[in-house]
ROGUSE-815269 format. One record per residue: y negated, z, x of N, C-alpha, C, O in turn. Coordinates in steps of 0.1 Angstrom, whole numbers, plus 5000, padded with zeros to 4 digits. Layout:
residues N
SITE  n.py  n.pz  n.px  ca.py  ca.pz  ca.px  c.py  c.pz  c.px  o.py  o.pz  o.px
SITE     Y     Z     X      Y      Z      X     Y     Z     X     Y     Z     X
...
This chain:
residues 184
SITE  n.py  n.pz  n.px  ca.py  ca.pz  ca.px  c.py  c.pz  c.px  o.py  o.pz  o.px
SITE  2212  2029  3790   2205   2033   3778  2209  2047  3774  2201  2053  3767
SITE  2220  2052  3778   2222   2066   3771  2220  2076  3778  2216  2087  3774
SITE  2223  2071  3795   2212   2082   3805  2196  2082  3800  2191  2093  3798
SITE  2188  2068  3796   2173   2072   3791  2172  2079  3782  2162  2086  3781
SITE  2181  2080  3772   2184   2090   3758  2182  2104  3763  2173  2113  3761
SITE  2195  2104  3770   2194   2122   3772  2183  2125  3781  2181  2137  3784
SITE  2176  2117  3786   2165   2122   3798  2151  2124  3785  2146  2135  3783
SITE  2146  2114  3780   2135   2120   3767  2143  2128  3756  2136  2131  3746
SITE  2160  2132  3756   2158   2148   3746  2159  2159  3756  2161  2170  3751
SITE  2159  2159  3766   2161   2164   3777  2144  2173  3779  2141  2184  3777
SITE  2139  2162  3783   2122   2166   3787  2116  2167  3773  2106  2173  3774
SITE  2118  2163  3755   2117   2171   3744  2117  2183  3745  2106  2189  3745
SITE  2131  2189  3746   2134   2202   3745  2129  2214  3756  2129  2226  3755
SITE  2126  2207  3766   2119   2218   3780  2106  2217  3775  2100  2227  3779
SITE  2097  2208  3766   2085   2204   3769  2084  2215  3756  2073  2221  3757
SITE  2093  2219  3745   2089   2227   3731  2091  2240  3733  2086  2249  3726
SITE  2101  2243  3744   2104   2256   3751  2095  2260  3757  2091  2271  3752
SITE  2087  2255  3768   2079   2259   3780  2068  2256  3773  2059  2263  3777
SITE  2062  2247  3763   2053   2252   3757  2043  2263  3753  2049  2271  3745
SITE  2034  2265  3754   2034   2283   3755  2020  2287  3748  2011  2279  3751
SITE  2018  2293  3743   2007   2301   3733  2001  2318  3734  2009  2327  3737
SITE  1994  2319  3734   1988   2333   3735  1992  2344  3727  1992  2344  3715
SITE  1996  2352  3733   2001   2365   3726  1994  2366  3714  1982  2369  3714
SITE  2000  2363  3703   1991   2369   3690  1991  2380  3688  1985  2382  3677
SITE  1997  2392  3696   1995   2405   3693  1984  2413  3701  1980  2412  3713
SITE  1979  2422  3692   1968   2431   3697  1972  2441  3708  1964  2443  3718
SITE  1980  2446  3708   1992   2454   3720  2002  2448  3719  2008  2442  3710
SITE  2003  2452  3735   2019   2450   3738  2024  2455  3750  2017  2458  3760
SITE  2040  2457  3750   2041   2466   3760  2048  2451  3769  2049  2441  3763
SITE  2053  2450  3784   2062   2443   3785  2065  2452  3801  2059  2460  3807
SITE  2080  2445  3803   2090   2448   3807  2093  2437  3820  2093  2425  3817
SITE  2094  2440  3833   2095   2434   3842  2105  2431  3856  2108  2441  3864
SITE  2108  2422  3859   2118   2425   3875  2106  2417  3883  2100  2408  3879
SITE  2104  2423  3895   2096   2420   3906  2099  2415  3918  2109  2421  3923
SITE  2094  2406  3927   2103   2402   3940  2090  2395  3949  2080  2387  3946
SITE  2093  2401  3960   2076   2393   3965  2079  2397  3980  2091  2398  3984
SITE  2068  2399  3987   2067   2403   4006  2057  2409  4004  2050  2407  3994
SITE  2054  2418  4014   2044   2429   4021  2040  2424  4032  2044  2429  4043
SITE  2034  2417  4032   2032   2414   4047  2045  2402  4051  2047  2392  4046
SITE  2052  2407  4060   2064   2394   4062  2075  2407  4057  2086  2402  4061
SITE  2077  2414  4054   2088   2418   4047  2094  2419  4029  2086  2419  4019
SITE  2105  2418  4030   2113   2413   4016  2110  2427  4006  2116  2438  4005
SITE  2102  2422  3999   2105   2437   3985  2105  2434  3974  2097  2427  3968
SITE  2115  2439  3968   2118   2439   3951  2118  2453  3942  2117  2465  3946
SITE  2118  2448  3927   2119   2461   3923  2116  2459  3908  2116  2448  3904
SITE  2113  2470  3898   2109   2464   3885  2096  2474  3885  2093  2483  3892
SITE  2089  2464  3871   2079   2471   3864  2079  2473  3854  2090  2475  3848
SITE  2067  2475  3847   2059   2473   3835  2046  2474  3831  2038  2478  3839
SITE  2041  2470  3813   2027   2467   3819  2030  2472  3799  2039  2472  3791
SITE  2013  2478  3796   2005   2481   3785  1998  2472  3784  1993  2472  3795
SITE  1993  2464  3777   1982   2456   3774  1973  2452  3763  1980  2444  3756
SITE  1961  2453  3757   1953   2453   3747  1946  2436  3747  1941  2431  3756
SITE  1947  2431  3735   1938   2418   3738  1922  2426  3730  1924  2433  3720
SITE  1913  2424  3733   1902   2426   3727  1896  2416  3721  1887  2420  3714
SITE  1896  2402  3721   1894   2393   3715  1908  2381  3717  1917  2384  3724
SITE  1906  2371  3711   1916   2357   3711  1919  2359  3726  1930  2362  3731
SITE  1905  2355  3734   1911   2349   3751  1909  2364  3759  1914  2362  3771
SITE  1906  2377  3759   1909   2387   3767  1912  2397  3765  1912  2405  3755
SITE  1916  2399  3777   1931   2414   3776  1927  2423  3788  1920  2418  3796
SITE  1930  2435  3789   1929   2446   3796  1944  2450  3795  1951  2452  3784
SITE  1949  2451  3808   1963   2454   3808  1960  2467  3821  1950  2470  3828
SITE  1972  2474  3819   1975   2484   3832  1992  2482  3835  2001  2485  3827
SITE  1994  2476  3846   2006   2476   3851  2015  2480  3867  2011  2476  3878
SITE  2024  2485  3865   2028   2499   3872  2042  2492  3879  2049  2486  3870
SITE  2046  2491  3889   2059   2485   3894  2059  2495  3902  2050  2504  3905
SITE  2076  2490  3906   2084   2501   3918  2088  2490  3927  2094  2481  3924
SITE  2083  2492  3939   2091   2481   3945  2098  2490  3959  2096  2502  3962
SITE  2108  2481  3966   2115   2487   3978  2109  2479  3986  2108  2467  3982
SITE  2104  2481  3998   2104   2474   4011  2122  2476  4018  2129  2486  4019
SITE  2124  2465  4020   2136   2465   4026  2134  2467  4045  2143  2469  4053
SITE  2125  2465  4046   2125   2465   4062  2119  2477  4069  2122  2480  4080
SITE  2110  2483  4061   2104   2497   4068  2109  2506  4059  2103  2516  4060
SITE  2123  2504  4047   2130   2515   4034  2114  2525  4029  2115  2537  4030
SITE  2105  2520  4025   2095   2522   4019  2096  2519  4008  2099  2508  4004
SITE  2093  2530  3998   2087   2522   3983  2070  2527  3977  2062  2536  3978
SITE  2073  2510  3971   2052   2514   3970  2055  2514  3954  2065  2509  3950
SITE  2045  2520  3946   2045   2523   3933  2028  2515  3930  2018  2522  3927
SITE  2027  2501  3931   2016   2493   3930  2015  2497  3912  2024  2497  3903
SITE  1996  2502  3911   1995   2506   3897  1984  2494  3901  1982  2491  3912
SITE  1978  2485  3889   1970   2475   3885  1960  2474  3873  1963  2467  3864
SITE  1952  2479  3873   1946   2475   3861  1930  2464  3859  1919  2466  3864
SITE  1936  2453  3852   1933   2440   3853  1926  2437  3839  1931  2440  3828
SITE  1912  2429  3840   1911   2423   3832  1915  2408  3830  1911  2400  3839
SITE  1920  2404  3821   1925   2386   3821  1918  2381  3808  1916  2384  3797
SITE  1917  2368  3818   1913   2358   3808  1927  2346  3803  1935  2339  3810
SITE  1925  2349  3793   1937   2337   3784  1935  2325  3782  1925  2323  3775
SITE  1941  2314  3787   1935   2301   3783  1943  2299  3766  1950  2308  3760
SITE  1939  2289  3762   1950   2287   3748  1963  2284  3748  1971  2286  3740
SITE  1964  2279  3760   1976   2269   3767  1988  2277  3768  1999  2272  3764
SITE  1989  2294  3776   1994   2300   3778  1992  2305  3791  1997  2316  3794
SITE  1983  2297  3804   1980   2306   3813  1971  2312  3813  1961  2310  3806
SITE  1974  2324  3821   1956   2336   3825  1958  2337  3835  1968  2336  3842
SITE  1944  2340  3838   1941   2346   3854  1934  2363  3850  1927  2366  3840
SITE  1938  2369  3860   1927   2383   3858  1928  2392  3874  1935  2389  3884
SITE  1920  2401  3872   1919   2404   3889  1910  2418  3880  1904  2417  3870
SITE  1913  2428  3889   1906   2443   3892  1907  2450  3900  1906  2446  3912
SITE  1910  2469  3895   1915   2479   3904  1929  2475  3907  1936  2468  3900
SITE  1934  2483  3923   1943   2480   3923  1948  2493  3930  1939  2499  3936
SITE  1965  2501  3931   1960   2514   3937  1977  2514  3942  1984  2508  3934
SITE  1982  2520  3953   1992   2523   3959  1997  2535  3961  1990  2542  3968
SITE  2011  2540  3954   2018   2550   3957  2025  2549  3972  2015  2541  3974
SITE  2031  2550  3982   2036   2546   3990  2043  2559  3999  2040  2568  4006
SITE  2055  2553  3995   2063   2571   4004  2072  2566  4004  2077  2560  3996
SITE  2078  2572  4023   2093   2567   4029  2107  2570  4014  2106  2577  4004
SITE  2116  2563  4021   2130   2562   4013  2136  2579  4011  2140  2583  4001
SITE  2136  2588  4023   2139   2599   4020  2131  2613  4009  2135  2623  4003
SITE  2120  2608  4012   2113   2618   4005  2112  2614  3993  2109  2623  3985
SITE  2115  2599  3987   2119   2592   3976  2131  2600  3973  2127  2609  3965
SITE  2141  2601  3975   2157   2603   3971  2154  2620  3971  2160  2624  3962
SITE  2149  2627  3976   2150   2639   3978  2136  2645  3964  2135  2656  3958
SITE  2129  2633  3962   2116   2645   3952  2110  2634  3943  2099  2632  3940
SITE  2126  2623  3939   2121   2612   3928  2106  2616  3917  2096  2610  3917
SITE  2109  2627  3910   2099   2627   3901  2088  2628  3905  2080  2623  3897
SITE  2079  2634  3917   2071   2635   3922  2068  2621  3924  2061  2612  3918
SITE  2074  2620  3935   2073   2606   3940  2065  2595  3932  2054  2590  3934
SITE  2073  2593  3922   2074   2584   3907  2056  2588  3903  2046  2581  3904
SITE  2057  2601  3899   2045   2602   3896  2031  2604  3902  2020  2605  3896
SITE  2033  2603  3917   2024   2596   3928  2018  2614  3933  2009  2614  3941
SITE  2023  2627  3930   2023   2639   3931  2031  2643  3944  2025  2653  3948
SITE  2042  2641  3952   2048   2645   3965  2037  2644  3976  2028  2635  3977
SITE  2039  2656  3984   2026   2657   3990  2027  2647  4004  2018  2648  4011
SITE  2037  2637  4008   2041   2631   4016  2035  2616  4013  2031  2608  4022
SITE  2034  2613  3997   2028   2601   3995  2015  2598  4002  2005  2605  4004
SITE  2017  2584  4006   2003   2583   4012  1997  2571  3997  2005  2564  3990
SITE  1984  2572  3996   1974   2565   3989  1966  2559  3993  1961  2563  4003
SITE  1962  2545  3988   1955   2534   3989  1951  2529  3977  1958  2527  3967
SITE  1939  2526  3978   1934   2514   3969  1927  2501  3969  1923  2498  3981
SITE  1925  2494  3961   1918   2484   3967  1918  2469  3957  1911  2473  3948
SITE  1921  2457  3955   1915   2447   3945  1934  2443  3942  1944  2447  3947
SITE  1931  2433  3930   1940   2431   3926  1939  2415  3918  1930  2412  3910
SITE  1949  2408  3921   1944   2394   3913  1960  2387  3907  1971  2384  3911
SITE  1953  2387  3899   1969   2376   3892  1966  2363  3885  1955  2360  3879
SITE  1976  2356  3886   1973   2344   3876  1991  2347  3871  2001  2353  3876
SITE  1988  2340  3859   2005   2341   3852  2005  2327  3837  1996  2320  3833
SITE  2022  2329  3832   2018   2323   3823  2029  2331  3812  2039  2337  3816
SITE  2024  2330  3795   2030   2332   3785  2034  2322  3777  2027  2313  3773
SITE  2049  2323  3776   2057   2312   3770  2059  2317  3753  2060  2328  3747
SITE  2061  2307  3751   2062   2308   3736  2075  2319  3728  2086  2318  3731
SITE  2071  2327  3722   2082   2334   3712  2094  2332  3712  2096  2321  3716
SITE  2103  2339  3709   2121   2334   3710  2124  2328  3695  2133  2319  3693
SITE  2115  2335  3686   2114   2328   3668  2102  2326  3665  2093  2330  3674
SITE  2098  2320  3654   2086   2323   3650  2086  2329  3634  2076  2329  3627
SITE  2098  2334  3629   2098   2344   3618  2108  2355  3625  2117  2351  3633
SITE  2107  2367  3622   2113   2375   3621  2112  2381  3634  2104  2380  3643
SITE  2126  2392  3634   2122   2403   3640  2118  2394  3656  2106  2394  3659
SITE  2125  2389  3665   2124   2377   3677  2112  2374  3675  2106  2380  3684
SITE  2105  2369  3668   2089   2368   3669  2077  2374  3679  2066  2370  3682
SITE  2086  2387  3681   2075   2399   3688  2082  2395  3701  2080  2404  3709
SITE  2090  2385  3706   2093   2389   3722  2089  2376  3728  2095  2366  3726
SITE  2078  2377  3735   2076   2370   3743  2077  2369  3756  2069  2377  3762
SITE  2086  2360  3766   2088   2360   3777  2075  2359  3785  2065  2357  3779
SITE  2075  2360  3797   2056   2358   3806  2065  2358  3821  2076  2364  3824
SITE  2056  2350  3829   2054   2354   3844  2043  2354  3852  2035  2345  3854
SITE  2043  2362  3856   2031   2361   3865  2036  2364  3882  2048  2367  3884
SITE  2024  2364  3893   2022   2365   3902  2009  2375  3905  1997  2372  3903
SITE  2011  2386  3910   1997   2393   3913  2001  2398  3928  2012  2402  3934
SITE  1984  2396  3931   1981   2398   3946  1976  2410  3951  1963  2410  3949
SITE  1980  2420  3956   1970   2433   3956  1966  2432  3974  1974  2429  3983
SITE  1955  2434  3974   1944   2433   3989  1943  2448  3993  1932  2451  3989
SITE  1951  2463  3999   1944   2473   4005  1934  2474  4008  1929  2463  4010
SITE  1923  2486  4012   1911   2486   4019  1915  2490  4030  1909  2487  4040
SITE  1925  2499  4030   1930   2508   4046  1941  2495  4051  1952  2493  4045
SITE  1937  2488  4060   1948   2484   4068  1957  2488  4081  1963  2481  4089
SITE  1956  2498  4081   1967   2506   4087  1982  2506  4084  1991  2510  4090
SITE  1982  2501  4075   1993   2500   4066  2000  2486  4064  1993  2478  4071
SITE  2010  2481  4057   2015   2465   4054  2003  2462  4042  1999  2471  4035
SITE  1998  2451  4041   1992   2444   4036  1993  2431  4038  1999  2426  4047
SITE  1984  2423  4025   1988   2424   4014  1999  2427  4007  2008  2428  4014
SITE  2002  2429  3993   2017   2429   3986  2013  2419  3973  2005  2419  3964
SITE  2026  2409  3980   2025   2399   3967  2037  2399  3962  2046  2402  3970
SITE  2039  2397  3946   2052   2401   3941  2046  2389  3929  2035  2384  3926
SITE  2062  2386  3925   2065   2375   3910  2071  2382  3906  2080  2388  3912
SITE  2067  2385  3890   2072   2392   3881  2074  2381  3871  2067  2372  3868
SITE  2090  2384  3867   2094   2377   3853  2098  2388  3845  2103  2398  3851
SITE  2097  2389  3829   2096   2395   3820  2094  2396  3805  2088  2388  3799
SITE  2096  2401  3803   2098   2398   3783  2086  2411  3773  2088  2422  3768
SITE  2075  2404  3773   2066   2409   3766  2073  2413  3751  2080  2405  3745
SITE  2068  2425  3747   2071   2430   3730  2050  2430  3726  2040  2435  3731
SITE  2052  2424  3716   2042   2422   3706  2041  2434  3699  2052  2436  3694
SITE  2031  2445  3697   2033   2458   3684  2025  2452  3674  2031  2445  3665
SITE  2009  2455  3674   2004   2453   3664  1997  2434  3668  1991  2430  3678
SITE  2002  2427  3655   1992   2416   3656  1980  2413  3648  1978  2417  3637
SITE  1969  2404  3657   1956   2401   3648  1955  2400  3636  1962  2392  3631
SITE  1945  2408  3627   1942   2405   3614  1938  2394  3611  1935  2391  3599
């Protein structure tokens, strides 16, 4: 009897947690660690993302990660910008442009700012589609300042057009959305 107890406050408390609702903010910035494969090699790295809802169920986001290839010491600078659709529930799906910084480990370490800003004349460029599904979990409060942070994960898939290169790059991002302005 007291194992059945703790197992329904058990699945209570995961079920009011993982619960999840739609960003009630009009912008938001959010904040990300990334981990995924290129093809069959291991890459991690962090991001971030801007995002606008234009109505209740959709958003236009642009989001920008750093990732390492660990096996060819490559880093790709995957930029995304995505339309999504919101369910009520807390998942979306969305899919767009999709566009690749990509330049060896040395010319990284030696001409960071360039690099970063997709300007080193060594980077090579690619573009091509981009698709995500994710989900938004509910608020850390629902008054006060915690109100504006909402955790999210998603998964996005970016497809190259030049396959000359590793392709696809799939990455899971977990991360802590900030809410700025919310709906009137």
């Amino acid at each position: 009897m007291k194992t059945t107890r703790s197992i329904v406050l058990c699945t209570m408390i995961i079920v009011q947690t993982v619960k999840a609702q739609n960003n009630n903010h009009k912008i938001y910035l959010e904040g990300t660690l990334s981990s995924g494969v290129q093809q069959s090699d291991v890459v991690a790295g962090v991001g971030g993302a801007i995002g606008v809802f234009l109505n209740k169920n959709s958003s236009i986001d642009i989001r920008v990660r750093e990732v390492y290839n660990f096996r060819n010491m490559e880093i790709s600078g995957p930029i995304n910008i995505h339309y999504r659709y919101n369910f009520d529930f807390g998942l979306f799906v969305g899919g767009g442009f999709a566009h690749h910084h990509e330049v060896g480990h040395h010319t990284y370490m030696h001409h960071p700012v360039e690099s970063v800003m997709g300007m080193e004349r060594n980077i090579f460029h690619r573009s091509g589609l981009g698709f995500e599904v994710g989900y938004n979990f509910k608020p850390f409060a629902k008054k006060g300042f915690f109100s504006v942070f909402y955790p999210s994960a998603n998964v996005v898939i970016n497809k190259m057009f030049m396959d000359s290169r590793s392709n696809p790059l799939v990455t899971a991002n977990i991360g802590i959305r900030v809410g700025l302005k919310k709906f009137n």
